[in-house]
Backbone as JSON Lines, residues from 0, in Angstrom:
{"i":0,"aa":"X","n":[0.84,-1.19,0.0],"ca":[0.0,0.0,0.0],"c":[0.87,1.23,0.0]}
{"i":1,"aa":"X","n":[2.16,1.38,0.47],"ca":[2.88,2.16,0.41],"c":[2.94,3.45,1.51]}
{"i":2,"aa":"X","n":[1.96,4.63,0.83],"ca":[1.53,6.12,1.7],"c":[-0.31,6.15,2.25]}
{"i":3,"aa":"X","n":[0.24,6.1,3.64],"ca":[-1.08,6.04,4.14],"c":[-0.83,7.3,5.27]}
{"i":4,"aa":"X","n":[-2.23,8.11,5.02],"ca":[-2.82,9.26,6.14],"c":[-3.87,8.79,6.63]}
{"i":5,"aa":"X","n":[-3.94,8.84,7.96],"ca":[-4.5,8.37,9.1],"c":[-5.66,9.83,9.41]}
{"i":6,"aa":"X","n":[-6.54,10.11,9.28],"ca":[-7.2,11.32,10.07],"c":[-8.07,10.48,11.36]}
{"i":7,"aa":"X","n":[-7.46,11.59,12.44],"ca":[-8.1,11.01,13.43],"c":[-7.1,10.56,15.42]}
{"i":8,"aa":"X","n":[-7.38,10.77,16.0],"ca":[-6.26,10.89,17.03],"c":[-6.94,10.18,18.45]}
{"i":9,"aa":"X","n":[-8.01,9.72,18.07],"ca":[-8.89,9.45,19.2],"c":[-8.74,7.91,20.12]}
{"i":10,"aa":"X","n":[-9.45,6.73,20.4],"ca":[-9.21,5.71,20.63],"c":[-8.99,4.54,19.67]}
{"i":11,"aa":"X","n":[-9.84,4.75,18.98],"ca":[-9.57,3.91,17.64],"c":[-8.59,4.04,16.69]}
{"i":12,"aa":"X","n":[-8.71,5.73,16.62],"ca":[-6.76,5.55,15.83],"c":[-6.0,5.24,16.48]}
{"i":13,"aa":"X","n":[-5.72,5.64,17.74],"ca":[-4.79,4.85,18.84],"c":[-4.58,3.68,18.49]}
{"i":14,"aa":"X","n":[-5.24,2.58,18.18],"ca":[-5.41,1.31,18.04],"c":[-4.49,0.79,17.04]}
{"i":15,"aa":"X","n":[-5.56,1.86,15.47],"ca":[-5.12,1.81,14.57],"c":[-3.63,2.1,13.76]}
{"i":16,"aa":"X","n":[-3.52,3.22,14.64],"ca":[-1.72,4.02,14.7],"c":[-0.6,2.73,14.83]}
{"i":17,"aa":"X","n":[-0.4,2.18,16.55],"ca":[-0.2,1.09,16.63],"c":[-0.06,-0.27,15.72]}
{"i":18,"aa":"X","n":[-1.29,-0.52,15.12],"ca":[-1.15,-1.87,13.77],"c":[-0.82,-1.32,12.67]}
{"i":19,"aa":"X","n":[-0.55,-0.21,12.12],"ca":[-0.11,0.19,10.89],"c":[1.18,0.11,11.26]}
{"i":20,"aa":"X","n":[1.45,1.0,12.15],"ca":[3.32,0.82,12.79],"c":[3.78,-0.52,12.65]}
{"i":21,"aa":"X","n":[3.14,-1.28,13.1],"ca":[3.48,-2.82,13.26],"c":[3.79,-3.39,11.85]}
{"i":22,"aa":"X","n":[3.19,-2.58,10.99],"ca":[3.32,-3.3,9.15],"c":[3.89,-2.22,8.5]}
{"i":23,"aa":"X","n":[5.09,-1.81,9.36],"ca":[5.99,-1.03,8.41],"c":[6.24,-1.59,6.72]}
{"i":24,"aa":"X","n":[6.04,-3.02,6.86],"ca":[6.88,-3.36,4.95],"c":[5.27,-3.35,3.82]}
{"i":25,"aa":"X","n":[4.18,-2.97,4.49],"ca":[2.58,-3.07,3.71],"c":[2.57,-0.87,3.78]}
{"i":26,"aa":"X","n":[2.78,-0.54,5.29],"ca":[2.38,0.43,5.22],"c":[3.76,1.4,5.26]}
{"i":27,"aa":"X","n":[4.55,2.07,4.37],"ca":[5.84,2.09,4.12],"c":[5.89,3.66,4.95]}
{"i":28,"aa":"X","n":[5.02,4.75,4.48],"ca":[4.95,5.74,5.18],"c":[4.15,6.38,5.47]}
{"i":29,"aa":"X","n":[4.01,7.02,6.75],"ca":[2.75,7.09,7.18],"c":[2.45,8.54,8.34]}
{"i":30,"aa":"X","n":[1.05,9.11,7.74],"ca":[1.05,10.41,8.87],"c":[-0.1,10.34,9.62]}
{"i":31,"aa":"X","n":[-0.18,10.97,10.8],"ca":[-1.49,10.8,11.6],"c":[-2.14,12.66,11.56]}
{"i":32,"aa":"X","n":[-3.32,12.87,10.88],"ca":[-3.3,14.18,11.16],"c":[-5.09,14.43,11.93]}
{"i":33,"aa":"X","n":[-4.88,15.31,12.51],"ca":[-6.2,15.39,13.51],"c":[-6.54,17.23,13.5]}
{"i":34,"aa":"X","n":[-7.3,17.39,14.44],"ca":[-7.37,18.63,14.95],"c":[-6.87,19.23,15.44]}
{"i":35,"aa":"X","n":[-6.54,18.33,16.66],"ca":[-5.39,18.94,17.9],"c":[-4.11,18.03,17.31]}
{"i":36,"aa":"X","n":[-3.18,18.63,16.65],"ca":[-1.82,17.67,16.29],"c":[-0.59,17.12,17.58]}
{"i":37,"aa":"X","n":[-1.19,18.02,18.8],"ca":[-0.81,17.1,19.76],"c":[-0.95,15.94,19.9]}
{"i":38,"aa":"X","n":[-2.22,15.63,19.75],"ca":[-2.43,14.22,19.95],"c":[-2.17,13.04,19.19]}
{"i":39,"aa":"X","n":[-2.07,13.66,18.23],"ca":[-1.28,12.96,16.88],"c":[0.05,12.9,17.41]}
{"i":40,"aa":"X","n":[0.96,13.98,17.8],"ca":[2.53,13.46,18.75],"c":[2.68,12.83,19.49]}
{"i":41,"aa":"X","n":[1.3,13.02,20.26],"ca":[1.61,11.83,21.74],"c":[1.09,10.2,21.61]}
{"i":42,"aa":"X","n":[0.88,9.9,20.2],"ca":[0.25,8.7,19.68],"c":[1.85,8.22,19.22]}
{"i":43,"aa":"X","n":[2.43,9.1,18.52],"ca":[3.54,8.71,17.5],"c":[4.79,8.72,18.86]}
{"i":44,"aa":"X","n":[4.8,9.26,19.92],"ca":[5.84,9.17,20.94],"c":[5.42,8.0,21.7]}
{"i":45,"aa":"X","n":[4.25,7.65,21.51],"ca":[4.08,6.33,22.16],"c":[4.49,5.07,21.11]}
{"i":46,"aa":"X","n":[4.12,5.13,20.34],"ca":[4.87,4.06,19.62],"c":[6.12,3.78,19.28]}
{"i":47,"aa":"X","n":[7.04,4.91,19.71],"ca":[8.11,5.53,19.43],"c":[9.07,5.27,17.97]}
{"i":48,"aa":"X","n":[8.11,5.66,17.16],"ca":[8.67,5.8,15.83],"c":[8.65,6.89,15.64]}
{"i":49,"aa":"X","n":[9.97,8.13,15.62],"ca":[10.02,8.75,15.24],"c":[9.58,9.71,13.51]}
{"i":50,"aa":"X","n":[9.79,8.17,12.64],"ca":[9.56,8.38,11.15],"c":[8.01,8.68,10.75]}
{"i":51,"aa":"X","n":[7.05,8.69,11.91],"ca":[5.71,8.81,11.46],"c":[5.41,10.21,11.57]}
{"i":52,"aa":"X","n":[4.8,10.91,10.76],"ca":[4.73,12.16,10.64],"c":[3.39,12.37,11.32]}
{"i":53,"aa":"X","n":[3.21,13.79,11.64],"ca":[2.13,14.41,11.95],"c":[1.36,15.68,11.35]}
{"i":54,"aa":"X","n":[0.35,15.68,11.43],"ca":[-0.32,17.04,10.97],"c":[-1.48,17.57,11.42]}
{"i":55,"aa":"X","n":[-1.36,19.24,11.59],"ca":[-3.01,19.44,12.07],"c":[-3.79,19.94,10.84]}
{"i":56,"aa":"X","n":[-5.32,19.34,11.0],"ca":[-5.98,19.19,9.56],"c":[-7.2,19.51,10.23]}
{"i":57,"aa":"X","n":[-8.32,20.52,9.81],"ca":[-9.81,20.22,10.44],"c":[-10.68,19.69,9.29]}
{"i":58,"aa":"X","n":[-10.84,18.86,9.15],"ca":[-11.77,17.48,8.89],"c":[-13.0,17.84,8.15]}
{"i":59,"aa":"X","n":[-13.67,19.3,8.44],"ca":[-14.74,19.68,8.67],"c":[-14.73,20.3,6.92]}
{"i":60,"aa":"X","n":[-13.35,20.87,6.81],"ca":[-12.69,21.7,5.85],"c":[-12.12,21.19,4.17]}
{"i":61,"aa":"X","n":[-13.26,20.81,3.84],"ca":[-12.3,20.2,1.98],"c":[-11.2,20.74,1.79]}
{"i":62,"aa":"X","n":[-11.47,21.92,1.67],"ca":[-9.33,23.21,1.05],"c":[-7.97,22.52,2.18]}
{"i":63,"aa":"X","n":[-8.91,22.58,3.26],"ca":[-7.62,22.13,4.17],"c":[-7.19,20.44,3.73]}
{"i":64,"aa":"X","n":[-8.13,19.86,3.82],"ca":[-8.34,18.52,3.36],"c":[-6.94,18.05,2.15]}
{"i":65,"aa":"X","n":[-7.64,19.02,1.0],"ca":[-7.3,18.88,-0.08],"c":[-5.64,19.15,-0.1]}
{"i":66,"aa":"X","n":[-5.39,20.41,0.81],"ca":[-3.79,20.88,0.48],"c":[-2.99,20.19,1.48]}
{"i":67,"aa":"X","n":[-3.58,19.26,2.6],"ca":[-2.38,17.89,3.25],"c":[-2.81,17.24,2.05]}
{"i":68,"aa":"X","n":[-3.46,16.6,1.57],"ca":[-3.14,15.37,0.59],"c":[-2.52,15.49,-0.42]}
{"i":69,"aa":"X","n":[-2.66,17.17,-0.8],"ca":[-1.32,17.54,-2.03],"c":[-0.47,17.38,-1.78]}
{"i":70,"aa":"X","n":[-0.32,17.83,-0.31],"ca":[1.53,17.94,0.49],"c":[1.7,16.5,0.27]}
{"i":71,"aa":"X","n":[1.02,15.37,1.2],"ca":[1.53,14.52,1.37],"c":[1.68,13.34,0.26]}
{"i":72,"aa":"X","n":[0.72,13.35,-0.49],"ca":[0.28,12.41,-1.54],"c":[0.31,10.74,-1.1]}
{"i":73,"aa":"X","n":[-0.78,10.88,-0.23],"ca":[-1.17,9.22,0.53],"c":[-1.64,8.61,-0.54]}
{"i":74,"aa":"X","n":[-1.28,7.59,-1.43],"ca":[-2.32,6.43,-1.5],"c":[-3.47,6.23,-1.07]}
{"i":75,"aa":"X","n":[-3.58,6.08,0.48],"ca":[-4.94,5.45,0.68],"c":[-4.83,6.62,2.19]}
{"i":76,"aa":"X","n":[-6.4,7.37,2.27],"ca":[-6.57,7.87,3.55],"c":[-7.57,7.04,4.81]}
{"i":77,"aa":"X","n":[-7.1,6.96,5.32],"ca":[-8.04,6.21,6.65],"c":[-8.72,6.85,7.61]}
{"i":78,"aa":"X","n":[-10.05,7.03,7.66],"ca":[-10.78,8.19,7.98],"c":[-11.48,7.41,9.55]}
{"i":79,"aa":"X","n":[-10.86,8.11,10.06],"ca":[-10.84,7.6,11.5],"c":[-11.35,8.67,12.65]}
{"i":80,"aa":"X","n":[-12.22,9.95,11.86],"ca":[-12.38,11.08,12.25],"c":[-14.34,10.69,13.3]}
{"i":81,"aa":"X","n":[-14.44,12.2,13.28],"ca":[-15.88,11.72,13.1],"c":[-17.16,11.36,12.34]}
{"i":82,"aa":"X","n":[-18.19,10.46,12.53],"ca":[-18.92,10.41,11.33],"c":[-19.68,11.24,10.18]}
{"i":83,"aa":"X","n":[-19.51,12.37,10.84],"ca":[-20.37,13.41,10.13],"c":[-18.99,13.88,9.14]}
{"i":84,"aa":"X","n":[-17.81,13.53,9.2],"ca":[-16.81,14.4,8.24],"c":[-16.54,13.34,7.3]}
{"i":85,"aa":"X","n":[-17.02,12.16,7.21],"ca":[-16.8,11.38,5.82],"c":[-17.0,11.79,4.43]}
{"i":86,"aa":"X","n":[-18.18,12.52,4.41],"ca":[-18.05,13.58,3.35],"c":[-17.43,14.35,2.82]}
{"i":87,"aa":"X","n":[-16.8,15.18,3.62],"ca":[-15.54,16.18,3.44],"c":[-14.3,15.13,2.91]}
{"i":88,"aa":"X","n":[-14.21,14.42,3.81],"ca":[-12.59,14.03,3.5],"c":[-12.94,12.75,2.35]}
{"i":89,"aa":"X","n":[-14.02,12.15,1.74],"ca":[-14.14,11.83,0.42],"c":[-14.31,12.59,-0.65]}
{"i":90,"aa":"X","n":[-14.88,13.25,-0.42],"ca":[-14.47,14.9,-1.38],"c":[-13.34,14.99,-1.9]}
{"i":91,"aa":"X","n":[-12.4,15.36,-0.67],"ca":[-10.63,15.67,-0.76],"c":[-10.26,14.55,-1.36]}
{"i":92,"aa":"X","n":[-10.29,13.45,-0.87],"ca":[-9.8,12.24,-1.45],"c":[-10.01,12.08,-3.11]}
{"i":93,"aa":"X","n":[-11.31,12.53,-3.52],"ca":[-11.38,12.42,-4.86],"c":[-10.91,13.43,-5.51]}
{"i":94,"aa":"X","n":[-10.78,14.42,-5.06],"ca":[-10.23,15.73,-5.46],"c":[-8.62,15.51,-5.76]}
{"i":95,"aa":"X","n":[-8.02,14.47,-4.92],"ca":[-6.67,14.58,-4.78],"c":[-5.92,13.1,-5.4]}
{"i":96,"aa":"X","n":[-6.82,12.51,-5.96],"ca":[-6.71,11.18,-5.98],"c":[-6.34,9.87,-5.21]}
{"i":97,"aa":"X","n":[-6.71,9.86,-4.35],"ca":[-6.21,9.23,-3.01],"c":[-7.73,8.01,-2.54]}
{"i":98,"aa":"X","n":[-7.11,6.89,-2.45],"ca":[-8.5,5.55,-2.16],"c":[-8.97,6.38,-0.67]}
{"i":99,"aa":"X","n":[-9.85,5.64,-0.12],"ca":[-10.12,6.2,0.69],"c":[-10.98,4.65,1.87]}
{"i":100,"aa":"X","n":[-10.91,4.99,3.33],"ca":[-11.35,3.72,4.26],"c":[-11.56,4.37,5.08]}
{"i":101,"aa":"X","n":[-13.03,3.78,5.89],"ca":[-13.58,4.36,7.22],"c":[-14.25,3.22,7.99]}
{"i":102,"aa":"X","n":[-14.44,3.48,9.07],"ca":[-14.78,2.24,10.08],"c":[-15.74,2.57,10.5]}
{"i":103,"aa":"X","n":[-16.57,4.09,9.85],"ca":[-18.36,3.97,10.81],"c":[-19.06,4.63,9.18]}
{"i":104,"aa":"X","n":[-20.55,4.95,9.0],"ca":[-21.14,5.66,8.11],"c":[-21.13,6.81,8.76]}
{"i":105,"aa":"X","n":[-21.29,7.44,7.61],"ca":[-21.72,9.26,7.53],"c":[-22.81,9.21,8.24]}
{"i":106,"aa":"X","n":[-23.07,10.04,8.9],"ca":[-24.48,10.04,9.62],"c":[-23.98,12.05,9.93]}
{"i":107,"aa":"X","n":[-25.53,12.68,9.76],"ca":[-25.3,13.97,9.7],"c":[-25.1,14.4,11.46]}
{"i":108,"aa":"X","n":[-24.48,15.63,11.19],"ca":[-23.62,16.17,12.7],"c":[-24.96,16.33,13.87]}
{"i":109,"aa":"X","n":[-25.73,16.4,13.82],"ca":[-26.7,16.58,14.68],"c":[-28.43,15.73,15.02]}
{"i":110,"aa":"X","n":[-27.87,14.57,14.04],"ca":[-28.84,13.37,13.86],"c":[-28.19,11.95,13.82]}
{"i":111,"aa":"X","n":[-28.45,11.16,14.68],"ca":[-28.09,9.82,14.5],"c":[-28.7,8.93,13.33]}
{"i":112,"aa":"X","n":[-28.42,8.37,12.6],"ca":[-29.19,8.24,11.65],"c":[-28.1,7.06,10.75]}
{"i":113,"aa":"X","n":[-28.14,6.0,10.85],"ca":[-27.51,4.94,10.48],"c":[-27.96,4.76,8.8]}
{"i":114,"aa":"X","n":[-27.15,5.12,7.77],"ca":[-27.7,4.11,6.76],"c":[-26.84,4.92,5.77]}
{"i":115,"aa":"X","n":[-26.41,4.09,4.97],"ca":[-25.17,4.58,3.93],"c":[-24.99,4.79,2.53]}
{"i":116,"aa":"X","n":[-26.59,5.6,2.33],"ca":[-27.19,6.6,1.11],"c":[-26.24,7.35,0.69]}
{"i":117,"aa":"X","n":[-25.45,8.2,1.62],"ca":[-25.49,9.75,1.2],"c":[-23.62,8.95,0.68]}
{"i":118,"aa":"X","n":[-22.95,7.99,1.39],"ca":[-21.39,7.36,0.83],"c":[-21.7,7.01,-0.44]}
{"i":119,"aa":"X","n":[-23.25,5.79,-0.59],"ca":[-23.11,4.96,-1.57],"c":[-22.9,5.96,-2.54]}
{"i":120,"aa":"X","n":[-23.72,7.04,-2.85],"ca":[-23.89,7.98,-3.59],"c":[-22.08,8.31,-4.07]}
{"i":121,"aa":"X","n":[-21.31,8.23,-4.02],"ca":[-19.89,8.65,-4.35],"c":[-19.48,7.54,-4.99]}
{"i":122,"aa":"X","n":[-19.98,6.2,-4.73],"ca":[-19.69,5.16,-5.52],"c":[-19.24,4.89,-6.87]}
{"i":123,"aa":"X","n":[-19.88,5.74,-8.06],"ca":[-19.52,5.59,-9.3],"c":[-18.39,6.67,-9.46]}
{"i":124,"aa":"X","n":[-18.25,7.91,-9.13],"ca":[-17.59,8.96,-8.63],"c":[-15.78,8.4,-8.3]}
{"i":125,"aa":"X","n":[-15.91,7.26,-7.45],"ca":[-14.58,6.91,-7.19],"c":[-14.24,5.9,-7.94]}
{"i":126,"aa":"X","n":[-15.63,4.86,-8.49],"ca":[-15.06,3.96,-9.61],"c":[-14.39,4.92,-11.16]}
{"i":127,"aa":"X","n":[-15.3,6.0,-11.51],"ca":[-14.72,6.87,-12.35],"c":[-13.46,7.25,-12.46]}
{"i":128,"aa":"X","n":[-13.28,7.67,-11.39],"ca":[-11.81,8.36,-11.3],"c":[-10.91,6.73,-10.89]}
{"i":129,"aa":"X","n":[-10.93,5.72,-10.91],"ca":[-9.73,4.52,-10.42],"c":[-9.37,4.34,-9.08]}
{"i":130,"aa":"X","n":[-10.62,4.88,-8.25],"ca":[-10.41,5.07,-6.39],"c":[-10.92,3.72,-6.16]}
{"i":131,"aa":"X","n":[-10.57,2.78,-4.68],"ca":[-11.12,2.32,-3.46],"c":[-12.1,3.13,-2.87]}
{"i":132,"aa":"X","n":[-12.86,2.71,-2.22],"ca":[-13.45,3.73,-1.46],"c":[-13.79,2.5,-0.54]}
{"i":133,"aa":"X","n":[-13.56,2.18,0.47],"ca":[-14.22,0.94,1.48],"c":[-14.78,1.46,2.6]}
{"i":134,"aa":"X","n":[-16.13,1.03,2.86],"ca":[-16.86,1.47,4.29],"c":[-17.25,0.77,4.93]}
{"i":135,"aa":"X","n":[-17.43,1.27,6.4],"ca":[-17.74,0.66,7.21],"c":[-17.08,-0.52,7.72]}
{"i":136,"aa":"X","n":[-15.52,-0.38,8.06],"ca":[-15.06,-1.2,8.1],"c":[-14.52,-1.33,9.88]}
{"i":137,"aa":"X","n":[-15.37,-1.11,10.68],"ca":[-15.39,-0.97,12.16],"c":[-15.97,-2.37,12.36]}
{"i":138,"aa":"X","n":[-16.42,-2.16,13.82],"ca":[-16.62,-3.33,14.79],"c":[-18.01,-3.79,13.61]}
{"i":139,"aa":"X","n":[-18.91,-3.15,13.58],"ca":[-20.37,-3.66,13.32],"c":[-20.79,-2.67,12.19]}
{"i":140,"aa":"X","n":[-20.68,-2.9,10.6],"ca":[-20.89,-4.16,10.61],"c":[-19.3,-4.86,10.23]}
{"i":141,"aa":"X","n":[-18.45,-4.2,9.86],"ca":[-17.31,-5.15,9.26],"c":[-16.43,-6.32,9.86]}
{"i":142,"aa":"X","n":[-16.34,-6.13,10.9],"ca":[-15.46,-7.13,11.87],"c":[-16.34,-8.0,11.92]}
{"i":143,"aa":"X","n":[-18.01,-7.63,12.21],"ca":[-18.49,-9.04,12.42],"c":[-18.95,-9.74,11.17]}
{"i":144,"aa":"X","n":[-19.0,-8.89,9.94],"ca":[-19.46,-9.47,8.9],"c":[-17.51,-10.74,8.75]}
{"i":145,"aa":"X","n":[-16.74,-10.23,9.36],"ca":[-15.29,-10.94,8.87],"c":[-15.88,-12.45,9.85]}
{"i":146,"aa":"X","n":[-15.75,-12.07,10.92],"ca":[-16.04,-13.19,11.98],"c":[-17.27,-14.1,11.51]}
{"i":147,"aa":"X","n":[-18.01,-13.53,10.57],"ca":[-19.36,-14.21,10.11],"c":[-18.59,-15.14,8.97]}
{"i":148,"aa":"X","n":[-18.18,-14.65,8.34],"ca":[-17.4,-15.24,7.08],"c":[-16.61,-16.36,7.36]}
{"i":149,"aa":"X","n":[-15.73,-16.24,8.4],"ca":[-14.4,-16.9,8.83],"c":[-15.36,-18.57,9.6]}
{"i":150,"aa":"X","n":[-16.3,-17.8,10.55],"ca":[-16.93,-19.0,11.22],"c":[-18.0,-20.02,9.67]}
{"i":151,"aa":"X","n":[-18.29,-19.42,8.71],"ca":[-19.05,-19.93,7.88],"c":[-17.88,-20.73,7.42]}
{"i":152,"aa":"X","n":[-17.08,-20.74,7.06],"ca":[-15.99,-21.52,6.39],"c":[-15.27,-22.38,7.21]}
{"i":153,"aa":"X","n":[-14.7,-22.24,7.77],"ca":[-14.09,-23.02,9.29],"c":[-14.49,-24.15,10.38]}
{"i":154,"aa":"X","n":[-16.16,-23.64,10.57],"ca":[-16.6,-24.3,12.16],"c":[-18.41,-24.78,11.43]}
{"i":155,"aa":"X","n":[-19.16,-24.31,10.62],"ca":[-20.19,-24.41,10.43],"c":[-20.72,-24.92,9.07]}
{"i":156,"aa":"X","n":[-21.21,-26.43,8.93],"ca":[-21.81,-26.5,7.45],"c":[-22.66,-25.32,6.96]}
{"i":157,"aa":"X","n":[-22.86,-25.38,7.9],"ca":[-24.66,-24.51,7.46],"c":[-24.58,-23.57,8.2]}
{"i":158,"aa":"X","n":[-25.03,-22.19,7.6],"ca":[-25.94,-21.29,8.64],"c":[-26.9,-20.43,7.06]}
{"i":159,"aa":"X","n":[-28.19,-20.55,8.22],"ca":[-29.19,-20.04,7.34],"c":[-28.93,-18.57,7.66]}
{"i":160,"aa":"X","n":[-29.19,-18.3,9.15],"ca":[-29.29,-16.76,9.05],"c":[-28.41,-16.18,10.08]}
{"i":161,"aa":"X","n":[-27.9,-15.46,10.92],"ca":[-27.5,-14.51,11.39],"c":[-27.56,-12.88,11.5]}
{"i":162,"aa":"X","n":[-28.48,-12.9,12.62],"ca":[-29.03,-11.38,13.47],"c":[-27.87,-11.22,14.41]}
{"i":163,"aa":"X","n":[-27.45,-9.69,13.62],"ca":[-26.61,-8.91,14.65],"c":[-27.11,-7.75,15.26]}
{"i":164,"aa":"X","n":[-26.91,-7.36,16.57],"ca":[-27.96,-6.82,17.32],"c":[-26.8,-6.04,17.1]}
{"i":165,"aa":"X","n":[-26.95,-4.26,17.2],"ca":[-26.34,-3.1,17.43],"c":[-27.26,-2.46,18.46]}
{"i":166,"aa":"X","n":[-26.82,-2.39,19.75],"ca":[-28.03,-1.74,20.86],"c":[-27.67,-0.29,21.1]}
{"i":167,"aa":"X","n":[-26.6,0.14,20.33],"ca":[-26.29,1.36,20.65],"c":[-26.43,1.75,22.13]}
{"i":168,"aa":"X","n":[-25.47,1.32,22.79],"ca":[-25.31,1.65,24.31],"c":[-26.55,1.38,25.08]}
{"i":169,"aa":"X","n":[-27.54,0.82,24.98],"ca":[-28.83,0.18,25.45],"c":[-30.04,0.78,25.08]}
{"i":170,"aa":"X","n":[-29.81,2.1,23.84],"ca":[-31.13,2.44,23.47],"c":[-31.98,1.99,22.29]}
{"i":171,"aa":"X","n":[-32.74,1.24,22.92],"ca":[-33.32,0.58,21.91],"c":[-34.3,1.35,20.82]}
{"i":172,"aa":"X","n":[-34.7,2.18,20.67],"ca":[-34.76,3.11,19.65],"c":[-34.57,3.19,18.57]}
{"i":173,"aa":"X","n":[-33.09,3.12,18.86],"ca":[-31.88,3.33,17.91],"c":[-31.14,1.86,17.15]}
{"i":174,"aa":"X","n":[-31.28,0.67,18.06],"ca":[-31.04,-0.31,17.15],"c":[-30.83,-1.3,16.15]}
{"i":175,"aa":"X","n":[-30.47,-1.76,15.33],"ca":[-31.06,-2.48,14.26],"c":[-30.01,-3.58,14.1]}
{"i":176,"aa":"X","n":[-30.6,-4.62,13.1],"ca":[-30.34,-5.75,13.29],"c":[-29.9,-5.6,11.51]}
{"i":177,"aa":"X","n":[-28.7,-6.02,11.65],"ca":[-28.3,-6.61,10.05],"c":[-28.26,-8.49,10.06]}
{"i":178,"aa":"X","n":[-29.14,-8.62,9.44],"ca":[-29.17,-10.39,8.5],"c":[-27.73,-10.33,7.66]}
{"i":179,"aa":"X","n":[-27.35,-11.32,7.49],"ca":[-25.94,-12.04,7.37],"c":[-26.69,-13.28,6.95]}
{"i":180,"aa":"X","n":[-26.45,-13.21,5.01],"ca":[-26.63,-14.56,4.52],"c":[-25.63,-15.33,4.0]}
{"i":181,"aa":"X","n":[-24.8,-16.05,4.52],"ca":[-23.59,-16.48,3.72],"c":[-24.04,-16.97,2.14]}
């Protein structure tokens, strides 16, 4: 994969910072850029690789977006921000030519609202231009759609169906269930 930008400084890039470091010979060079670029230093002093760069970027902002990915020219950006800025920084990404990966949907800044209309919509947009664009590649649904996959092949002749419950911290309201048909 080569040049990868990380947006994002929170617990999950934490995570994520960490396993990219770990695949220095997949992920060759690599920047973490956030809001507060402190926290992007104190991620990269914890891992103590000096060679990982940092940057402050607001997320919120395409121009800003657009002129780190000129500077840096990532390959692939990993959008590790919040959900409401997936828009912006697929924007930039197509603007700049750069694949693009996120681990939750767009959902607008002041509505919870699960469902991945407003990404799919960029779909032909990044096949046009020769982009990746991969979503939703977090706990639920992607990890468990992997764990769904892995156990279908491995441990189980059969499975007809599989309900994954998302309770969103116990409000049921807000939950929904994705079916999983191998």
């Amino acid at each position: 994969m080569g040049k990868v930008l990380m947006i994002g400084a929170g617990g999950v890039a934490t995570v994520a910072a960490f396993k990219i470091a770990q695949n220095a010979d997949v992920f060759t060079d690599f920047m973490i850029a956030s809001r507060t670029k402190a926290k992007c230093d104190r991620i990269v002093e914890a891992i103590g690789n000096p060679n990982i760069k940092t940057a402050q970027v607001d997320a919120d902002d395409v121009e800003q977006l657009k002129a780190l990915f000129n500077d840096y020219k990532p390959e692939l950006v990993i959008n590790l921000a919040l959900p409401y800025q997936d828009l912006t920084i697929m924007e930039a990404c197509l603007a700049c030519g750069c694949s693009y990966l996120d681990t939750a949907n767009y959902e607008p800044k002041d509505e919870a609202h699960f469902e991945y209309s407003w990404q799919w919509a960029y779909k032909k947009r990044f096949e046009d231009a020769g982009l990746t664009a991969i979503l939703g590649c977090g706990f639920d649904p992607g990890v468990t759609s992997i764990f769904t996959a892995y156990a279908a092949k491995h441990h189980f002749d059969e499975i007809q169906y599989l309900d994954i419950v998302d309770c969103n911290a116990g409000n049921h309201h807000k939950a929904f269930a994705t079916n999983f048909n191998p």
